[in-house]
C-alpha positions in Angstrom: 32.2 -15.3 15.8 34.3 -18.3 16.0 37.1 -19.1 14.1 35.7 -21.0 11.6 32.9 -18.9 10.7 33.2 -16.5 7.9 32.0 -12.9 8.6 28.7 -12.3 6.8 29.6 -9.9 3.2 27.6 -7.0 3.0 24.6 -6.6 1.1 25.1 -3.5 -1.6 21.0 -2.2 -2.4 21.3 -0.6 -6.4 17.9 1.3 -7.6 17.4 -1.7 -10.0 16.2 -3.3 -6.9 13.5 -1.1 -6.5 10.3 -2.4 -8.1 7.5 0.1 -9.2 4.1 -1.3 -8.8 1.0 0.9 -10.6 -3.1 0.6 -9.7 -3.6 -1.7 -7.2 -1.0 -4.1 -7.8 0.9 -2.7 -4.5 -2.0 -3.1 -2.1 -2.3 -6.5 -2.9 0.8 -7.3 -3.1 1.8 -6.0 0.2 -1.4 -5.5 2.3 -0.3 -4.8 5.7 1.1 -1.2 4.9 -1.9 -0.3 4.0 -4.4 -1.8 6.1 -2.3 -2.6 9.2 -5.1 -5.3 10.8 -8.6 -6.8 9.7 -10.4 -5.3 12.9 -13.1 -3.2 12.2 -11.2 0.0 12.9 -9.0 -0.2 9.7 -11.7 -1.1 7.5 -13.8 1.6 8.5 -10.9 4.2 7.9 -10.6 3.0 4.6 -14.4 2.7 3.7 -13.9 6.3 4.9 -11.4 7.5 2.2 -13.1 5.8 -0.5 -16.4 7.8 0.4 -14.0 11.1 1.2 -12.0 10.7 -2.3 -15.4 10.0 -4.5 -16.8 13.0 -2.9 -14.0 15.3 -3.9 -14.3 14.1 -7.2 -17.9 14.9 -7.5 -17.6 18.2 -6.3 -14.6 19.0 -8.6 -17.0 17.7 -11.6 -14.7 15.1 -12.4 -17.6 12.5 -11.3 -21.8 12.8 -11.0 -22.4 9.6 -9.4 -21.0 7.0 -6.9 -20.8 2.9 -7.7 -20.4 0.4 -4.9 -19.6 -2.7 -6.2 
C-alpha cells in the first residue's frame, strides 16, 4: 500500500443477502455446481439420478410410470 491509497473497507455479509431459489430456478441459474463440466461423465451421472430418483418413486407408489421428454 502506498501512501495515497486508501485501505479497502470491509465487506459486512447480512442474511438479506442470501437469495432462496425454488424448482429449478438454481440449476439454471448457477449451473456449474451442479454439473461441474459438459463431458460425457457428468451427464451420465446425472441421467443416472434422474432414472435412480424416478425409480424410488415408483417403488414407494408415489409414481406408476416414467416420461422422458
Amino acid at each position: 500500500m502506498t501512501i495515497h491509497q486508501k485501505p479497502l473497507q470491509r465487506q459486512v455479509y447480512h442474511e438479506h443477502h442470501i437469495q432462496v431459489l425454488q424448482g429449478f430456478e438454481p440449476v439454471r441459474k448457477r449451473p456449474p455446481i451442479y454439473v461441474p463440466s459438459t463431458t460425457s461423465k457428468p451427464l451420465h451421472h446425472l441421467l443416472w439420478h434422474i432414472v435412480d430418483n424416478s425409480i424410488h418413486q415408483a417403488l414407494a407408489a408415489y409414481r406408476d410410470e416414467i416420461i422422458l421428454p
